[in-house]
C-alpha positions in Angstrom: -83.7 111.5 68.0 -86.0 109.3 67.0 -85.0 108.2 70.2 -85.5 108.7 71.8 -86.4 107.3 68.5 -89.7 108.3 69.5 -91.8 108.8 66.2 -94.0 111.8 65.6 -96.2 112.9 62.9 -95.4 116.7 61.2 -98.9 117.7 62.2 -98.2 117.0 66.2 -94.4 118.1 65.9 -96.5 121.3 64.9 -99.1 121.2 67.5 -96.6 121.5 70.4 -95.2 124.5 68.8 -98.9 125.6 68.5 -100.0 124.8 72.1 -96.3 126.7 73.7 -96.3 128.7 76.6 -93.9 131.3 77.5 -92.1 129.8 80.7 -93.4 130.0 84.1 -90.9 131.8 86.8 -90.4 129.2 88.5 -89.5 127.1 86.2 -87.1 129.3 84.3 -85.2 129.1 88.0 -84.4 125.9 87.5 -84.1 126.0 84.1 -81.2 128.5 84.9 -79.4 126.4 87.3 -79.0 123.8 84.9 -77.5 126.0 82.5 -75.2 126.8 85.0 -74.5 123.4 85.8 -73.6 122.6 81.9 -71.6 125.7 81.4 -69.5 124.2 83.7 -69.6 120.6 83.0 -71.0 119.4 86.4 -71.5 116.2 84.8 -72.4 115.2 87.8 -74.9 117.6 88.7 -76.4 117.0 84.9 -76.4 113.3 85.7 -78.6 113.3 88.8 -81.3 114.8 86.3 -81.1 111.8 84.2 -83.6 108.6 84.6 -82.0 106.0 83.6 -82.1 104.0 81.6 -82.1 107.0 79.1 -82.5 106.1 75.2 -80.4 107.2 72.6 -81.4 107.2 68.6 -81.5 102.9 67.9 -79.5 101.1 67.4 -77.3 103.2 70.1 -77.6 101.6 73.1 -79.1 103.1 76.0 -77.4 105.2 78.7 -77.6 102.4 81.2 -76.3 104.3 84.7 -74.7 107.5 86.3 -71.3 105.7 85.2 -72.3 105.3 82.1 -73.6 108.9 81.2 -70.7 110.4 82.8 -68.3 108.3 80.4 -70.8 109.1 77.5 -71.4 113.0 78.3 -69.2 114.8 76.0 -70.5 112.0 73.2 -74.1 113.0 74.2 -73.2 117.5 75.1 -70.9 117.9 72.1 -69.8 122.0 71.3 -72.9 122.5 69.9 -75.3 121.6 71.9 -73.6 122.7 74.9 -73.5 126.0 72.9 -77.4 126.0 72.4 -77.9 125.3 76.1 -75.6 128.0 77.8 -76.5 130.8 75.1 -80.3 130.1 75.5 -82.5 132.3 77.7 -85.1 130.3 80.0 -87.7 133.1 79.3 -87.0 133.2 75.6 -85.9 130.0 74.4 -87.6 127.4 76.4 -91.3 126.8 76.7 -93.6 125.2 78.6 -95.8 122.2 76.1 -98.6 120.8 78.7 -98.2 118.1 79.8 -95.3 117.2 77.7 -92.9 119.3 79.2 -90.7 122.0 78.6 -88.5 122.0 75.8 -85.0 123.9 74.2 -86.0 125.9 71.4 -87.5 123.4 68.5 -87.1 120.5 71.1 -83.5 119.6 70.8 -83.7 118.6 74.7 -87.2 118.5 76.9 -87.2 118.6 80.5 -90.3 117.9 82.8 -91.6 120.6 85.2 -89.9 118.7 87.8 -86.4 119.1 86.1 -85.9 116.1 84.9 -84.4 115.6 81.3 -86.7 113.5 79.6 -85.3 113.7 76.0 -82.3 114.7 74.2 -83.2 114.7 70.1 -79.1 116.7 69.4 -77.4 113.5 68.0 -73.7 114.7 68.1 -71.4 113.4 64.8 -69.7 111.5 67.5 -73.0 109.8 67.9 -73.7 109.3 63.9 -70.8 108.2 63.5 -70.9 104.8 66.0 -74.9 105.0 64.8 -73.8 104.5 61.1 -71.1 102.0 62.5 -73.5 99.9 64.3 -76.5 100.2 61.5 -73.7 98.6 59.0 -72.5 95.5 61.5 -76.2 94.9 61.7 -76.5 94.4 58.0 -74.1 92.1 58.2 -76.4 89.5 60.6 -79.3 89.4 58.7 -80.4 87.3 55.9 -78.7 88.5 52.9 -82.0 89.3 50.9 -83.0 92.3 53.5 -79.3 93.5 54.0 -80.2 96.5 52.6 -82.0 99.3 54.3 -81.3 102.8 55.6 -82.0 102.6 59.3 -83.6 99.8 61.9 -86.5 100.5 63.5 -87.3 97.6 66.2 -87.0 93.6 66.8 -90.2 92.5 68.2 -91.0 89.2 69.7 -94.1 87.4 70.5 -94.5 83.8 71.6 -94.6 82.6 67.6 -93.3 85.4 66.0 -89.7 87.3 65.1 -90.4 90.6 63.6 -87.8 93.3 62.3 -89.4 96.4 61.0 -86.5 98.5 58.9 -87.0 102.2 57.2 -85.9 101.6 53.7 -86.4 105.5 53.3 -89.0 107.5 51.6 -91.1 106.9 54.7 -91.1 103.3 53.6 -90.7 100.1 56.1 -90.5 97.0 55.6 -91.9 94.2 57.9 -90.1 90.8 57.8 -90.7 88.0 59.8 -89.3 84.9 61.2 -90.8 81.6 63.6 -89.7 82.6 66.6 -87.5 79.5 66.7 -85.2 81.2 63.9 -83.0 83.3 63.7 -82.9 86.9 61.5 -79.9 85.0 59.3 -82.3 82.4 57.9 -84.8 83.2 55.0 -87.6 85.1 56.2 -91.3 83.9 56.3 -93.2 87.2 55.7 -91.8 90.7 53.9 -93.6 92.9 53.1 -92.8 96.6 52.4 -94.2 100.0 51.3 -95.6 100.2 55.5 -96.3 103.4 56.6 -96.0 105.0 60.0 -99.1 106.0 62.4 -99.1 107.9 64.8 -102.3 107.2 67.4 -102.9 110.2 68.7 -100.0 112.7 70.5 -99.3 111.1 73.2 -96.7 108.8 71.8 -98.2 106.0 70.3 -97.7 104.5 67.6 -97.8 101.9 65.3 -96.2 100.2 61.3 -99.1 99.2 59.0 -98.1 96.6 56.2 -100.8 95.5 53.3 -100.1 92.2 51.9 -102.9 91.3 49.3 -106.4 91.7 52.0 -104.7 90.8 55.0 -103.1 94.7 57.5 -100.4 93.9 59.4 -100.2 96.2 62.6 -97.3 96.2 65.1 -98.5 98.3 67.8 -95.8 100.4 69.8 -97.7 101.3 73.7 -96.0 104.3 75.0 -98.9 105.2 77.2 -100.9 102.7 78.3 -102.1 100.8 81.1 -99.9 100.0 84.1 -100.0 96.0 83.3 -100.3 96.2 79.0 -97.1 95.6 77.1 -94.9 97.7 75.2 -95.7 96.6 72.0 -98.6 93.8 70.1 -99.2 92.5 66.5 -102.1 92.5 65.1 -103.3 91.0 62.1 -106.1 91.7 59.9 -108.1 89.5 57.1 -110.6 91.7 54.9 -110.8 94.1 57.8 -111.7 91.3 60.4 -109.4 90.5 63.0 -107.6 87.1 63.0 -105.0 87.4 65.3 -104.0 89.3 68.0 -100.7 89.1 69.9 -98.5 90.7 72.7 -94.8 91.4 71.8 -91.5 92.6 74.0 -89.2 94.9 72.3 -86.3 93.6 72.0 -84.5 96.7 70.3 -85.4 99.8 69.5 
């Protein structure tokens, strides 16, 4: 799910697949009690292998608690995936990616060596369905002029900036921006689109990069990073000389 809409480039969804390991045994063991423990909904037993809170594909909001999951499991383990876990074999169909983790087949659901879920990417049509609902009452609070898009991608803020980065499709975004003191239903600043997607490395970061005559828009996403840095920063560009830089919260993703 893009997560967790966590973003990845085809050439390092391919290098996990390159880098696999058949599964250690005793990992498997644990891999095997909790495919016990879904074949017979323990949704309690599944819970305590959550960490919360644990993302769903945006604009889904995030499993926020053990209450919450437990409400949410059969939204979250519909038929099939519960189908794809109990069938599997832990020394077949899961395998062990570094230090990514160990994942179900092509990486429908990843699991660290310490057996904790750390992903699920099987969006349920329970879950498309309240994704397409929510993607459609977001069109309808924005400024009519960028009402139209396929998907959101994140809301960023820094101390002078509002910034909405949408995926129009096509693998094009489009970056629009508001003074911080406005809000997303007012006529935007800055738009810019045909932004493409980087990915900075394989460890999860990321970033959008937007061209607007010689000035590059960047809006950094930090997934790993230092203890203190934040989750996200824009930077701005002019002729390939930076002229601003600027931390920014995530204020949905």
């Amino acid at each position: 799910m893009k997560t967790f809409k966590i973003l990845l480039t085809i050439l390092a969804f391919n290098s996990w697949f390159l880098n696999a390991q058949d599964l250690k045994p005793e990992y498997q063991k644990f891999i095997s009690k909790f495919i016990e423990e879904v074949k017979t909904s323990d949704k309690e037993a599944v819970a305590k292998r959550i960490k919360f809170p644990f993302k769903r594909d945006y604009p889904i909001p995030s499993v926020k608690d053990k209450a919450d999951f437990v409400k949410r499991y059969n939204q979250i383990f519909d038929k099939v995936l519960i189908q794809k876990i109990t069938k599997s074999d832990p020394a077949k169909d899961w395998s062990e990616v570094g230090w990514r983790g160990i994942m179900l087949d092509r990486g429908d659901l990843w699991i660290d060596t310490d057996g904790k879920i750390i992903s699920i990417n099987h969006q349920s049509d329970e879950e498309l369905k309240l994704k397409n609902s929510l993607i459609a009452e977001q069109k309808k609070n924005v400024n009519t002029s960028i009402s139209k898009f396929k998907e959101p991608v994140a809301i960023l803020e820094t101390t002078k900036f509002r910034i909405r980065i949408d995926d129009l499709g096509n693998n094009n975004y489009r970056y629009v921006s508001w003074s911080i003191k406005k809000k997303m239903t007012d006529t935007p600043d800055l738009v810019m689109e045909k932004g493409v997607f980087v990915a900075d490395g394989t460890g999860g970061n990321h970033h959008y990069e937007f061209k607007k005559g010689n000035f590059r828009y960047e809006c950094h996403f930090i997934v790993l990073g230092e203890k203190k840095s934040a989750p996200a920063a824009l930077i701005v560009y002019q002729s390939g000389k930076e002229i601003l830089s600027q931390d920014a919260k995530i204020v949905s993703r």
